[in-house]
FIKOLZA-1660 file (N, C-alpha, C; in steps of 0.1 Angstrom, whole numbers, plus 5000, padded with zeros to 4 digits):
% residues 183
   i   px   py   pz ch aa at
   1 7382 5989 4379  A  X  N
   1 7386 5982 4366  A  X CA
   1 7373 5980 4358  A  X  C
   2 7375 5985 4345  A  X  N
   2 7360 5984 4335  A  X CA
   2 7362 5969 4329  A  X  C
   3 7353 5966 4327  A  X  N
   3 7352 5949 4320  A  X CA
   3 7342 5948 4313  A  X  C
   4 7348 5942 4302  A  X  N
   4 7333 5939 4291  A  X CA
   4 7324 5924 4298  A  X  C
   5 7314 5926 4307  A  X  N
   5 7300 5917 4315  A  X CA
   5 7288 5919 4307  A  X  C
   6 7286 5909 4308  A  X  N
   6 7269 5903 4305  A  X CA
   6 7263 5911 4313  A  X  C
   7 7250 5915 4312  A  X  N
   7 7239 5922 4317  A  X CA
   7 7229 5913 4312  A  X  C
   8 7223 5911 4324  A  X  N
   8 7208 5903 4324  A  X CA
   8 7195 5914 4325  A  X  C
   9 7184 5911 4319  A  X  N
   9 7169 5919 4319  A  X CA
   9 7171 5929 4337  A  X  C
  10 7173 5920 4347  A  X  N
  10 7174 5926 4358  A  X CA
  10 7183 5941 4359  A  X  C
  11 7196 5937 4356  A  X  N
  11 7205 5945 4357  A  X CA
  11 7202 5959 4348  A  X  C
  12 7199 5953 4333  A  X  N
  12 7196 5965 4323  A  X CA
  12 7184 5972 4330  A  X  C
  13 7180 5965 4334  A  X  N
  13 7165 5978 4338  A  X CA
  13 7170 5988 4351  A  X  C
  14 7176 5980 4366  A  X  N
  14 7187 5986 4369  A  X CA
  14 7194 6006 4365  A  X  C
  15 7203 5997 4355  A  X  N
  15 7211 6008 4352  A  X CA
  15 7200 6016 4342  A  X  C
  16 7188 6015 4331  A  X  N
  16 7176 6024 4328  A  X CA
  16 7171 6032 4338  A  X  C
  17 7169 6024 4351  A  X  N
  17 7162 6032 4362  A  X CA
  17 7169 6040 4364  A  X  C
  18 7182 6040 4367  A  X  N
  18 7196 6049 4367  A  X CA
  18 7199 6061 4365  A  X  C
  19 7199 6058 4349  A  X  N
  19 7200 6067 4338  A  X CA
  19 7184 6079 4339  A  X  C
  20 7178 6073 4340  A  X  N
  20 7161 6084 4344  A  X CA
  20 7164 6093 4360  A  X  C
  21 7167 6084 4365  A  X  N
  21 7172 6092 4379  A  X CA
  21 7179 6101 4378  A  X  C
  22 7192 6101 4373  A  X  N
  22 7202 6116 4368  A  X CA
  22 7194 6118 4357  A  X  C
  23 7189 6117 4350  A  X  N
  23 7184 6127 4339  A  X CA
  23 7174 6139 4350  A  X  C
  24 7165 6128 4356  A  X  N
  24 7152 6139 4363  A  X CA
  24 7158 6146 4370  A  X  C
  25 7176 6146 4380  A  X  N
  25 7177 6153 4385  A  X CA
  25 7187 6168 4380  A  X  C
  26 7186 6161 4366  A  X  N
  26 7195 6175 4359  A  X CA
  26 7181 6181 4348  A  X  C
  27 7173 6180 4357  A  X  N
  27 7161 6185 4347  A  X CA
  27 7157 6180 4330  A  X  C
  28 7162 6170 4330  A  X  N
  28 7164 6165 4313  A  X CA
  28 7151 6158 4311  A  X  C
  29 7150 6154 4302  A  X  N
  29 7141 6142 4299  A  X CA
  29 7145 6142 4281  A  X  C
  30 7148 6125 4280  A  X  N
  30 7153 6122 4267  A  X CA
  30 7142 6106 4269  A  X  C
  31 7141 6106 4249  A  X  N
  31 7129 6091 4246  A  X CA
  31 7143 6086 4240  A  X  C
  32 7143 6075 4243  A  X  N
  32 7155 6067 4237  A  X CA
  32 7149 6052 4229  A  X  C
  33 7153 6045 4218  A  X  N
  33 7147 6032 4215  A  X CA
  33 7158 6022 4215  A  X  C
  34 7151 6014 4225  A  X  N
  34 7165 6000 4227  A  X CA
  34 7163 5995 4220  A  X  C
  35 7171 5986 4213  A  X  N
  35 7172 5976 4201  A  X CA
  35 7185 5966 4204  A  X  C
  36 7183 5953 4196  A  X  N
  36 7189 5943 4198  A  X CA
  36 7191 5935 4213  A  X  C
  37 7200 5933 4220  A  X  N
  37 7197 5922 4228  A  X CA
  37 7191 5924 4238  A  X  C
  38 7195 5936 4240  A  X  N
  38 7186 5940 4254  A  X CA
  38 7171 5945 4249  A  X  C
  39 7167 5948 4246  A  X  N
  39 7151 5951 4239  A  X CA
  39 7146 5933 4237  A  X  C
  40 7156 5927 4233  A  X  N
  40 7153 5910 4232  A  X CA
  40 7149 5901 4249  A  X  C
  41 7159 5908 4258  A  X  N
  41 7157 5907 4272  A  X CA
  41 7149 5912 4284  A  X  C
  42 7146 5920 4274  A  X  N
  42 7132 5930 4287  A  X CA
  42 7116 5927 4281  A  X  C
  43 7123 5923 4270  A  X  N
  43 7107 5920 4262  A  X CA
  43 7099 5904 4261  A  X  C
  44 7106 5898 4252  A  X  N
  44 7105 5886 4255  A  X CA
  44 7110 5873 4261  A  X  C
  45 7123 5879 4265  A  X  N
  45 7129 5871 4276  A  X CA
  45 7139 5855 4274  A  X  C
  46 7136 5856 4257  A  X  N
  46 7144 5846 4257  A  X CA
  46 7160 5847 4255  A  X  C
  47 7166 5859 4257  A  X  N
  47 7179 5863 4257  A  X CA
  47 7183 5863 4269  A  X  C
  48 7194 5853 4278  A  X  N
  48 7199 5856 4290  A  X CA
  48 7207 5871 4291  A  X  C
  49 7212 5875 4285  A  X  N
  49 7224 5884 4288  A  X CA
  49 7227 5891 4275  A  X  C
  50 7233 5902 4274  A  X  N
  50 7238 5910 4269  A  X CA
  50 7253 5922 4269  A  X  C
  51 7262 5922 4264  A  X  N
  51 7276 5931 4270  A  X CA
  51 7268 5944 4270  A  X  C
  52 7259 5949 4261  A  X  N
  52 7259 5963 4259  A  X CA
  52 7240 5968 4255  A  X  C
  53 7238 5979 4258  A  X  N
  53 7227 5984 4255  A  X CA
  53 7223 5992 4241  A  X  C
  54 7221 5987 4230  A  X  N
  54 7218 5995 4220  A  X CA
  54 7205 6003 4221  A  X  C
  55 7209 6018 4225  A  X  N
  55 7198 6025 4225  A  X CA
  55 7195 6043 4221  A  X  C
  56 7189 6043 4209  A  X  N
  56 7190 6056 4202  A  X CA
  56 7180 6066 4210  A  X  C
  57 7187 6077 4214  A  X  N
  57 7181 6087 4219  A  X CA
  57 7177 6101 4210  A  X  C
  58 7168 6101 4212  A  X  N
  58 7160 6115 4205  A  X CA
  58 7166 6130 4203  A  X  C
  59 7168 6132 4214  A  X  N
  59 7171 6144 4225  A  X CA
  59 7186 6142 4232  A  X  C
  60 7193 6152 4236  A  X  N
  60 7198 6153 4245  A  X CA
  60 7210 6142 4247  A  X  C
  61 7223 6145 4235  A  X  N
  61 7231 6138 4240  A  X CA
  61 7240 6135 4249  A  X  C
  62 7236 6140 4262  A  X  N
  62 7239 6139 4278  A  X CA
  62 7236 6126 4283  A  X  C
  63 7229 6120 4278  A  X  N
  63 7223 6105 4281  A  X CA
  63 7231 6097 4283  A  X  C
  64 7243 6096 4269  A  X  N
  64 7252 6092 4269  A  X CA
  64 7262 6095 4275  A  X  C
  65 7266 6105 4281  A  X  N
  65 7275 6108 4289  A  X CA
  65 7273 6104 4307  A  X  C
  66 7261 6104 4304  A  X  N
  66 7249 6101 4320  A  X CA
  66 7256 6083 4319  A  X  C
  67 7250 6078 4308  A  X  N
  67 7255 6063 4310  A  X CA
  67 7268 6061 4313  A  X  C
  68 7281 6068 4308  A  X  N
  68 7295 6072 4310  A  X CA
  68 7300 6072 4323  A  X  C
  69 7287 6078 4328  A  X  N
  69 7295 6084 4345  A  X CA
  69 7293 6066 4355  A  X  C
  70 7279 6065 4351  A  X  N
  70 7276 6048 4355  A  X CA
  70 7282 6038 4353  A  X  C
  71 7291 6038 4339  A  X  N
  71 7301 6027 4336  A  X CA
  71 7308 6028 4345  A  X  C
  72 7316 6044 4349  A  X  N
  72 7323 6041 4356  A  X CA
  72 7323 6035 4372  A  X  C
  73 7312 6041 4372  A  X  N
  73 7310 6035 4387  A  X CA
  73 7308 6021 4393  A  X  C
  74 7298 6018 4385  A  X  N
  74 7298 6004 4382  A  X CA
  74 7307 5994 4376  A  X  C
  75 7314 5996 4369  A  X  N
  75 7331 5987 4365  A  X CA
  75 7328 5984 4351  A  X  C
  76 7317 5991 4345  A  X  N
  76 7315 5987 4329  A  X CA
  76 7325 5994 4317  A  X  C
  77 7320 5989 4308  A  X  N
  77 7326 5997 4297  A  X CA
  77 7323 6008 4296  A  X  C
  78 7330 6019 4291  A  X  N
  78 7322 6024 4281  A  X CA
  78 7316 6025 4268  A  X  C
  79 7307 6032 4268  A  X  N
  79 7301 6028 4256  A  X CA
  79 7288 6018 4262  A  X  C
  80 7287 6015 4268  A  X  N
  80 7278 6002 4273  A  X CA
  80 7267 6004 4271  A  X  C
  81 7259 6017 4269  A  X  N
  81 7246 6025 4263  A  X CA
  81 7252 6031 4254  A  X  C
  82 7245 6028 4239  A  X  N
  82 7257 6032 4228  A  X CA
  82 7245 6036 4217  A  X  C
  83 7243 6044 4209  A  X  N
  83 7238 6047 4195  A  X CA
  83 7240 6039 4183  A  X  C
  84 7253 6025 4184  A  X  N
  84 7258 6025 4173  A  X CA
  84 7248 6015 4163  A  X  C
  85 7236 6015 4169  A  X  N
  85 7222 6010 4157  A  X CA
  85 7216 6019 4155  A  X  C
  86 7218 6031 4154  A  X  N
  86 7213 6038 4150  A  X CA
  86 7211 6036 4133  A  X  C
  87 7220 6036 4125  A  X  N
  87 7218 6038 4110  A  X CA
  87 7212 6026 4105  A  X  C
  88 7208 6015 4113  A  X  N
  88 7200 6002 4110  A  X CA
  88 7187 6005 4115  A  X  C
  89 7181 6015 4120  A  X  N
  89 7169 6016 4132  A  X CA
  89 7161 6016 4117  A  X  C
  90 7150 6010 4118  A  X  N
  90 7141 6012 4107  A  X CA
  90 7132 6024 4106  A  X  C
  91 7125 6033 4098  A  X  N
  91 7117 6040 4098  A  X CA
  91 7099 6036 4108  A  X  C
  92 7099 6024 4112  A  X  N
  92 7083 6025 4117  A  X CA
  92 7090 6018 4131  A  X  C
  93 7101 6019 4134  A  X  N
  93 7104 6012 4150  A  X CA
  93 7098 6019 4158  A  X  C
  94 7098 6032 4164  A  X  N
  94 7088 6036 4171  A  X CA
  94 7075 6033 4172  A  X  C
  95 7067 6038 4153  A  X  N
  95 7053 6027 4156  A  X CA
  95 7051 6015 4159  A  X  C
  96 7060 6011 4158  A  X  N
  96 7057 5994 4160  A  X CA
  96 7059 5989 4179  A  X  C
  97 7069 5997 4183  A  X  N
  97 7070 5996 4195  A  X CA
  97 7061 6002 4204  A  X  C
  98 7056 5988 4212  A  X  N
  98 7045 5988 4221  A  X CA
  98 7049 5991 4238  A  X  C
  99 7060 5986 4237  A  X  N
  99 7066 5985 4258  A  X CA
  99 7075 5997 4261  A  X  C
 100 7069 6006 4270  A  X  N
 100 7078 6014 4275  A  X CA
 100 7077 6010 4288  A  X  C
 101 7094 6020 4293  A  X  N
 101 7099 6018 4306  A  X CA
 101 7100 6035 4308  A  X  C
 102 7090 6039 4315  A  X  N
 102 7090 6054 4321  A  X CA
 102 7098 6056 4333  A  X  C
 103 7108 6059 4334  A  X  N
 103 7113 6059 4349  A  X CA
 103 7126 6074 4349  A  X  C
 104 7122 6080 4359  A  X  N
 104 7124 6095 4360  A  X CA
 104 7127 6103 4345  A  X  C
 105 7136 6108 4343  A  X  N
 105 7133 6116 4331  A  X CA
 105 7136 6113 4313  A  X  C
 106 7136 6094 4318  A  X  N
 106 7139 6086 4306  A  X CA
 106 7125 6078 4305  A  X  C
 107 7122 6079 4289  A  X  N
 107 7113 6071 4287  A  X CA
 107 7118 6064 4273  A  X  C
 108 7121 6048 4274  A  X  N
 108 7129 6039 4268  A  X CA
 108 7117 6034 4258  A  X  C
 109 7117 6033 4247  A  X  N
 109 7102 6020 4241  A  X CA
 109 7114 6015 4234  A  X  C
 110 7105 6000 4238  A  X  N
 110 7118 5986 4237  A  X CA
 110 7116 5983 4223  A  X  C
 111 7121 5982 4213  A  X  N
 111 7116 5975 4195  A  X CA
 111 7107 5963 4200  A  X  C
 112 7096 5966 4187  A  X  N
 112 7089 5951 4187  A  X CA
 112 7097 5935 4183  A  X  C
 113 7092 5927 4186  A  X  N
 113 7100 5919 4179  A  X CA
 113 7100 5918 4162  A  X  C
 114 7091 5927 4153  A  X  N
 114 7094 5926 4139  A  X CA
 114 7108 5935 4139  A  X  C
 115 7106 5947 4146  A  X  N
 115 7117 5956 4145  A  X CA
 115 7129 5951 4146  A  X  C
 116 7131 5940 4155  A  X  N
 116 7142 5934 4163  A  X CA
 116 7149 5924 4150  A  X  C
 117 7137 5915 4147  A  X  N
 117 7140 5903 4138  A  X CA
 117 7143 5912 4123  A  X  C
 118 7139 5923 4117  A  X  N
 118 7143 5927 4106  A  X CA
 118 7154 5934 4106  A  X  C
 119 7159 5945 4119  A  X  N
 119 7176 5943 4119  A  X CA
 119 7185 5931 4119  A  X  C
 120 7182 5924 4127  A  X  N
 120 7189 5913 4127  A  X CA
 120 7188 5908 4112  A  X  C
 121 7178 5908 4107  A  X  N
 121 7183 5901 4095  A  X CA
 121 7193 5910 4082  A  X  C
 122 7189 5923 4087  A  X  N
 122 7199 5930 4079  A  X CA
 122 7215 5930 4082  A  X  C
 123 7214 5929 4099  A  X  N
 123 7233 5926 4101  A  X CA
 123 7236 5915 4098  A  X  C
 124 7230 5904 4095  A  X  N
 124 7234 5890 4090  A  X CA
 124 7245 5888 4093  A  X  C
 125 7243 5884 4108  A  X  N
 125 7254 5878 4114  A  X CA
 125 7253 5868 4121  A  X  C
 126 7262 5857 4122  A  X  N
 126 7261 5843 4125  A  X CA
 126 7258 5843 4144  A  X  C
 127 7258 5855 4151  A  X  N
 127 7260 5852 4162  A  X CA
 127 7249 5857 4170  A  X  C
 128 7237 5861 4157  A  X  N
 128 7221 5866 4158  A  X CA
 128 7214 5854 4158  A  X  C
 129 7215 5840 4151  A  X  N
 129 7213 5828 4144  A  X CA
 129 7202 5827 4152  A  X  C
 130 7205 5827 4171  A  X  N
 130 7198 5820 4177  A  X CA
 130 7185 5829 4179  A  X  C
 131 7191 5847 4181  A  X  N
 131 7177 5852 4186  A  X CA
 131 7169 5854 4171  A  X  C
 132 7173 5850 4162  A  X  N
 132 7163 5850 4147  A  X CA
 132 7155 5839 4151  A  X  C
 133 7157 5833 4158  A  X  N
 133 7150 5818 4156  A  X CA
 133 7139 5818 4168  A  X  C
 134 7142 5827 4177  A  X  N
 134 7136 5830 4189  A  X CA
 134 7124 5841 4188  A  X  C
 135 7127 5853 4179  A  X  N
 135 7117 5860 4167  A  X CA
 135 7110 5855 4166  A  X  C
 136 7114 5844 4156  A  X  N
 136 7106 5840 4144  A  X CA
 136 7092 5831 4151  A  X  C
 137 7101 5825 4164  A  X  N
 137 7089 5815 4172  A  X CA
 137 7078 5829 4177  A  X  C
 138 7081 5839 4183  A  X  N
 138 7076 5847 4196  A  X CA
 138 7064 5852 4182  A  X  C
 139 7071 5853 4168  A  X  N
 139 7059 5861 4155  A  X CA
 139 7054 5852 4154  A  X  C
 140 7056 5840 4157  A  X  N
 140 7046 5821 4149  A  X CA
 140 7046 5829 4134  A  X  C
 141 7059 5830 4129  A  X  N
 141 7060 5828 4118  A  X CA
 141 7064 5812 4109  A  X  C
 142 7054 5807 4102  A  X  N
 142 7056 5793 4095  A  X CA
 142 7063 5795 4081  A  X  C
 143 7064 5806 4075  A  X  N
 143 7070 5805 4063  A  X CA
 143 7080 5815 4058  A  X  C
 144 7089 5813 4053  A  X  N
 144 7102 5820 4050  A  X CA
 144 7094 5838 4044  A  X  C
 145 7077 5835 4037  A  X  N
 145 7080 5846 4026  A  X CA
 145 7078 5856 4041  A  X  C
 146 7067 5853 4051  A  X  N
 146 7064 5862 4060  A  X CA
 146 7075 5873 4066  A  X  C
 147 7091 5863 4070  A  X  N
 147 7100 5871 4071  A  X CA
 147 7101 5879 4064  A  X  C
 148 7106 5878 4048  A  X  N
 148 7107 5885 4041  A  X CA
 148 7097 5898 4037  A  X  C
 149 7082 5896 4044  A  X  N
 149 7076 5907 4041  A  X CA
 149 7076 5921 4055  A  X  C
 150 7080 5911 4065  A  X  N
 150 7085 5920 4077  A  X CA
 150 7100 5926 4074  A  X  C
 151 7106 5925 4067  A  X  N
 151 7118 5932 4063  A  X CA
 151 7114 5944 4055  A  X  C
 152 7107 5939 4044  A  X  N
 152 7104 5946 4036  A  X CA
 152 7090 5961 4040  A  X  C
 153 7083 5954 4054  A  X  N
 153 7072 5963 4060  A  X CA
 153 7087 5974 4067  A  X  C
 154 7094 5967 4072  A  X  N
 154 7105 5980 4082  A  X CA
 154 7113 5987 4075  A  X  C
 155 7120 5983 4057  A  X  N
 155 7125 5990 4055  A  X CA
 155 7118 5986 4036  A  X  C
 156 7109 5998 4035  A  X  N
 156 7100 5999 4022  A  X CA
 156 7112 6005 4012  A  X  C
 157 7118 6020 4018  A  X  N
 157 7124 6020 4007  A  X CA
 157 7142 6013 4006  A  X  C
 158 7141 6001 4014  A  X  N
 158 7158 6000 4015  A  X CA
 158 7168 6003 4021  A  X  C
 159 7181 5998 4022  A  X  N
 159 7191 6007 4031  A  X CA
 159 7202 6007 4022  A  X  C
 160 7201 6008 4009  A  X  N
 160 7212 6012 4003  A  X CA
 160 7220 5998 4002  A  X  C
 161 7231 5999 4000  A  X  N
 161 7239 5984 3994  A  X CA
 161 7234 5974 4005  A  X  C
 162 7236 5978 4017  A  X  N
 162 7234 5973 4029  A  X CA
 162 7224 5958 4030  A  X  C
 163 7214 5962 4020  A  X  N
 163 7201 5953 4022  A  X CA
 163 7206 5945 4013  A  X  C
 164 7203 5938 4020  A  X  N
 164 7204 5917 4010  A  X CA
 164 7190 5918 4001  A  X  C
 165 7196 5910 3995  A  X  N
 165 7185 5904 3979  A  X CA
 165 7173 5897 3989  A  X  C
 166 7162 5893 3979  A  X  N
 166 7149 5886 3987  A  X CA
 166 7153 5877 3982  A  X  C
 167 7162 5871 3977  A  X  N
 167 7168 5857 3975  A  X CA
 167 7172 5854 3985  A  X  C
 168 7183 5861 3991  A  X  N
 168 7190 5858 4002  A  X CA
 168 7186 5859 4018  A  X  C
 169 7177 5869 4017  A  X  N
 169 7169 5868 4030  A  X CA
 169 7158 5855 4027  A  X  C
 170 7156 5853 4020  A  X  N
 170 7146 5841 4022  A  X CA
 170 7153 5825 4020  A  X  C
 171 7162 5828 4017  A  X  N
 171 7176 5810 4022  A  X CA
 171 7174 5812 4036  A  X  C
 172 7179 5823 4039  A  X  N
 172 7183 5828 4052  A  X CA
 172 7170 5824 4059  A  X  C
 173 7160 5830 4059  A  X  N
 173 7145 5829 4063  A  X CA
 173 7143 5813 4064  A  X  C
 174 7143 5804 4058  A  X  N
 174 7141 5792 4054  A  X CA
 174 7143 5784 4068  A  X  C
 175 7161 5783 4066  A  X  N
 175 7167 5786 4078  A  X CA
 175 7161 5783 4089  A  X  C
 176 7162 5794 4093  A  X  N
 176 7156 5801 4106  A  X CA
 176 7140 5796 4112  A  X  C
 177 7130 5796 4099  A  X  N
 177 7118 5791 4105  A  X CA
 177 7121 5772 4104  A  X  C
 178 7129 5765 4098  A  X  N
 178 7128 5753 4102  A  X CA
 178 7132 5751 4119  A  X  C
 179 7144 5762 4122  A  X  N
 179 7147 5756 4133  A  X CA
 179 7139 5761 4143  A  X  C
 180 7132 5769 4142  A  X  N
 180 7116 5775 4148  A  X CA
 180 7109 5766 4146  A  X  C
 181 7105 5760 4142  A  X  N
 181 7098 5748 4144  A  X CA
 181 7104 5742 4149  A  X  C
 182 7112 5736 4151  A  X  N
 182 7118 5723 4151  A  X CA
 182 7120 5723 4169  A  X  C
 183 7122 5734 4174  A  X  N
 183 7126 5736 4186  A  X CA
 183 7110 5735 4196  A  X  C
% end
């Protein structure tokens, strides 16, 4: 039976080791970039868990189908290693990302936490609230404009309607660094 589970930092690295294992043994090698909770879990640690792996692969969409075969085995979803941040990934997430996980013929680099905290601020969603705040502490960010210039460093030219005003990221920002402090 598949079930939508939490995955903890342990577990996701786990099923990464996994996924490198059948790659190296079908001769593959794919770079993939994790983003959102799990990149929030392997990196900085203040995220317990996660349902799912957001992780854009370069190369080789077998990867995905490699994760496919592991859901099943393991009782997960599918989908559970998914692409679907892909069209939010910023143009300098790669440069910015510093931590990889080399393990057989996968080599994962986790988003930095600007990469992390500037999607999240673009899906502006109420159920990011906590790891924006967890960001914003890990960047010792003190003032709303800084956010706003880490948005604006990951996405120079925009994402089309998609991006909020710098009015609205910086309420938003406001927000977020009081309770960064406050904690």
């Amino acid at each position: 039976m598949t079930e939508r589970r939490e995955l903890n930092a342990t577990e996701i690295r786990d099923l990464l080791d996994d996924i490198g294992r059948r790659l190296a043994s079908r001769g593959l090698e794919v770079t993939a970039l994790v983003v959102g909770g799990a990149a929030i879990a392997l990196t900085i640690g203040t995220r317990d868990a996660t349902t799912d792996v957001d992780a854009v692969a370069r190369q080789a969409p077998e990867v995905y189908a490699i994760a496919d075969e592991i859901a099943a085995e393991h009782g997960l979803l599918e989908g559970w290693f998914n692409p679907a941040a892909a069209p939010w990934v910023p143009p300098v997430a790669y440069e910015w990302s510093t931590v990889q996980i080399v393990t057989g013929g996968l080599t994962a680099h986790l988003a930095d936490p600007r990469t992390l905290l500037a999607m999240k601020m673009l899906a502006n969603r109420a159920r990011d609230f906590d790891d924006l705040i967890d960001l914003a502490r890990e960047l010792g960010l003190k003032e709303p404009a800084e956010l706003l210039q880490i948005v604006h460093a990951a996405y120079p030219d925009g994402v089309g309607s998609k991006m909020p005003t710098d009015e609205d990221i910086l309420i938003d920002a406001a927000e977020i660094i009081r309770f960064a402090q406050d904690a």
